[in-house]
Legacy VTK file of the C-alpha trace (Angstrom):
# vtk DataFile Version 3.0
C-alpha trace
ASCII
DATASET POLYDATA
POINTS 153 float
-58.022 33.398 98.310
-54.639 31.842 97.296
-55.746 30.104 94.979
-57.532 32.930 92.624
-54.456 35.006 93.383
-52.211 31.951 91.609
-54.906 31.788 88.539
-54.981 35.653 88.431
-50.974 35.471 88.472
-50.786 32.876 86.237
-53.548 34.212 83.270
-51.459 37.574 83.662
-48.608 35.492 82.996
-50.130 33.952 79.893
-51.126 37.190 78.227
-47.781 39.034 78.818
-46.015 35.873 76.607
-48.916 35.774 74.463
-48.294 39.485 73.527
-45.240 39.436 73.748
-44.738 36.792 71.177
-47.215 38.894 69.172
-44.784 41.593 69.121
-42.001 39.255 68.158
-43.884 38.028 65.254
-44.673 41.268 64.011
-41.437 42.837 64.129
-39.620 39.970 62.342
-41.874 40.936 59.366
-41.286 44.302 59.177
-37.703 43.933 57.689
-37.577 47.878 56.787
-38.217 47.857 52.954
-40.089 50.568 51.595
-40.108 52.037 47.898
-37.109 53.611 48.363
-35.495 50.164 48.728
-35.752 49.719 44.910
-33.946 52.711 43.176
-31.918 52.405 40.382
-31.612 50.701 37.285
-32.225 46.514 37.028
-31.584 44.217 34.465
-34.310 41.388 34.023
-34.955 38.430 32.043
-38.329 36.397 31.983
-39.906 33.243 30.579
-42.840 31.317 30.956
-46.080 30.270 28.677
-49.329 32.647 27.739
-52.011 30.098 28.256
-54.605 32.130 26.555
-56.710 33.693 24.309
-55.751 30.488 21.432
-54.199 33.079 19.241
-51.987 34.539 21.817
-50.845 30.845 23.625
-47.633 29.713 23.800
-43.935 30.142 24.918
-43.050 33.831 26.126
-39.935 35.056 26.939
-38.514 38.745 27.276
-35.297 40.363 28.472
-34.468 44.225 29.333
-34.382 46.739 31.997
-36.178 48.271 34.730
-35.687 51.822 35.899
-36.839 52.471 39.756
-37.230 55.784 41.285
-37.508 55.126 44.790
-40.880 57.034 45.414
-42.879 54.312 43.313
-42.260 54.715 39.795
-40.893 52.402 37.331
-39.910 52.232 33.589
-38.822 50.014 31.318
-37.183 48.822 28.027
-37.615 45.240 26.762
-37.458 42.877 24.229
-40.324 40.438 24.122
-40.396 37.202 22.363
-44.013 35.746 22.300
-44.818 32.522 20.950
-41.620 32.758 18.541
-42.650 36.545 17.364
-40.258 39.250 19.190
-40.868 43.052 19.436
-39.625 45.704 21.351
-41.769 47.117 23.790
-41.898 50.066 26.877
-43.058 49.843 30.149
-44.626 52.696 32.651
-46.163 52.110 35.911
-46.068 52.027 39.460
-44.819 49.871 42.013
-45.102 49.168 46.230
-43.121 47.665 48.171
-44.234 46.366 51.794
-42.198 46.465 54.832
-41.706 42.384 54.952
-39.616 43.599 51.511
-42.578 41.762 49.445
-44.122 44.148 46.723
-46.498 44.556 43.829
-46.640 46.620 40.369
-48.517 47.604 37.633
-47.554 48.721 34.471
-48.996 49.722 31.245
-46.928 47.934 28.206
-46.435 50.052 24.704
-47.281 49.554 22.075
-49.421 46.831 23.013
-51.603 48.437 24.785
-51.526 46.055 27.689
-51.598 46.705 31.619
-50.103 43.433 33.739
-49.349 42.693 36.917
-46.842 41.202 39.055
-45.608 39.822 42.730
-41.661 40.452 43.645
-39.833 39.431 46.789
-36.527 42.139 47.145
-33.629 39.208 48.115
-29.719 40.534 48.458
-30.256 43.853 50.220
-32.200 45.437 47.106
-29.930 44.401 44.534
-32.297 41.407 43.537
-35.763 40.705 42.628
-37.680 37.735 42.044
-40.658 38.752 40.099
-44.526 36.397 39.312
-46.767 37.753 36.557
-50.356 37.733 38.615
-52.177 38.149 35.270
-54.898 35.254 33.920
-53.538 33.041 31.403
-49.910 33.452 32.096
-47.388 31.999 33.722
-44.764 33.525 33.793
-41.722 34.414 36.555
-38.593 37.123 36.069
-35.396 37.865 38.300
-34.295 41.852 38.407
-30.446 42.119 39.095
-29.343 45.764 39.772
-27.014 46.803 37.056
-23.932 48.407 39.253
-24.969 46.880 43.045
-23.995 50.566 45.503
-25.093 52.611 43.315
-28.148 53.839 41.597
-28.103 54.911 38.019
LINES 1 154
153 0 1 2 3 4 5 6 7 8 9 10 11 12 13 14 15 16 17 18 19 20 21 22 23 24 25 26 27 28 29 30 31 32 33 34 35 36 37 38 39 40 41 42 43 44 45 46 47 48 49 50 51 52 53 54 55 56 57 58 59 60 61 62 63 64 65 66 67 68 69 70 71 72 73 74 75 76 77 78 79 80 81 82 83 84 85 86 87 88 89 90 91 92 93 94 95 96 97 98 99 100 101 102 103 104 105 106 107 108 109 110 111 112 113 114 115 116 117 118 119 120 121 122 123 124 125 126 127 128 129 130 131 132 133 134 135 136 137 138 139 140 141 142 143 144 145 146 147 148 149 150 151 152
């Protein structure tokens, strides 16, 4: 009898730190970002290489801004400088941004007719963004600094 009450005190043991360490876990990746974490207007600068179609390869580059509105909208205004060729070009589309303050977006680029999408970690409270192009045949990585950090314009 003594002994299945140790094992029985002992396996309850186990599970309590097992879930508790669960919980632990879980909380440490919910960090409290959520759309509204991104609201206001950044300034961003990429580069990188377009590995494909032949016609299209080569260095790529692009600086402007990013407008966010909180509730999962963005906007844009860039400059793009693709394989020595620059243009200016638009950008609408939507963005999400995960509790862990890791997000996605999607946007549709004028007037090339173009939808892309990206990866961001938020660093520096919201006021920076390290950005990955997910599209095939690029490679190419951004940083988002909030023009005016406290306030959003």
């Amino acid at each position: 009898m003594k002994r299945s009450t140790i094992a029985k005190t002992f396996t309850m043991a186990a599970v309590t730190a097992l879930a508790l360490g669960i919980s632990a876990t879980a909380k440490a990746d919910d960090k409290g970002c959520s759309n509204n974490t991104l609201h206001g207007t950044y300034a961003q600068s990429g580069s990188g290489v377009i590995t494909a179609p032949p016609d299209q390869a080569g260095p790529f580059a692009n600086v402007g801004t990013l407008v966010f509105d909180g509730n999962g909208g963005l906007m844009g205004a860039l400059v793009v400088s693709s394989n020595g060729s620059s243009s200016q070009a638009t950008e609408t589309g939507t963005y999400t941004v995960n509790s862990d303050c890791t997000g996605t977006y999607t946007v549709q680029i004028a007037p090339f007719g173009i939808t892309s999408q990206a990866f961001f970690a938020i660093d520096t409270n919201g006021d920076e963004l390290e950005i990955i192009v997910t599209d095939p045949n690029s490679v190419i990585t951004c940083v988002a600094k909030k023009l005016f950090p406290g306030r959003a314009i």
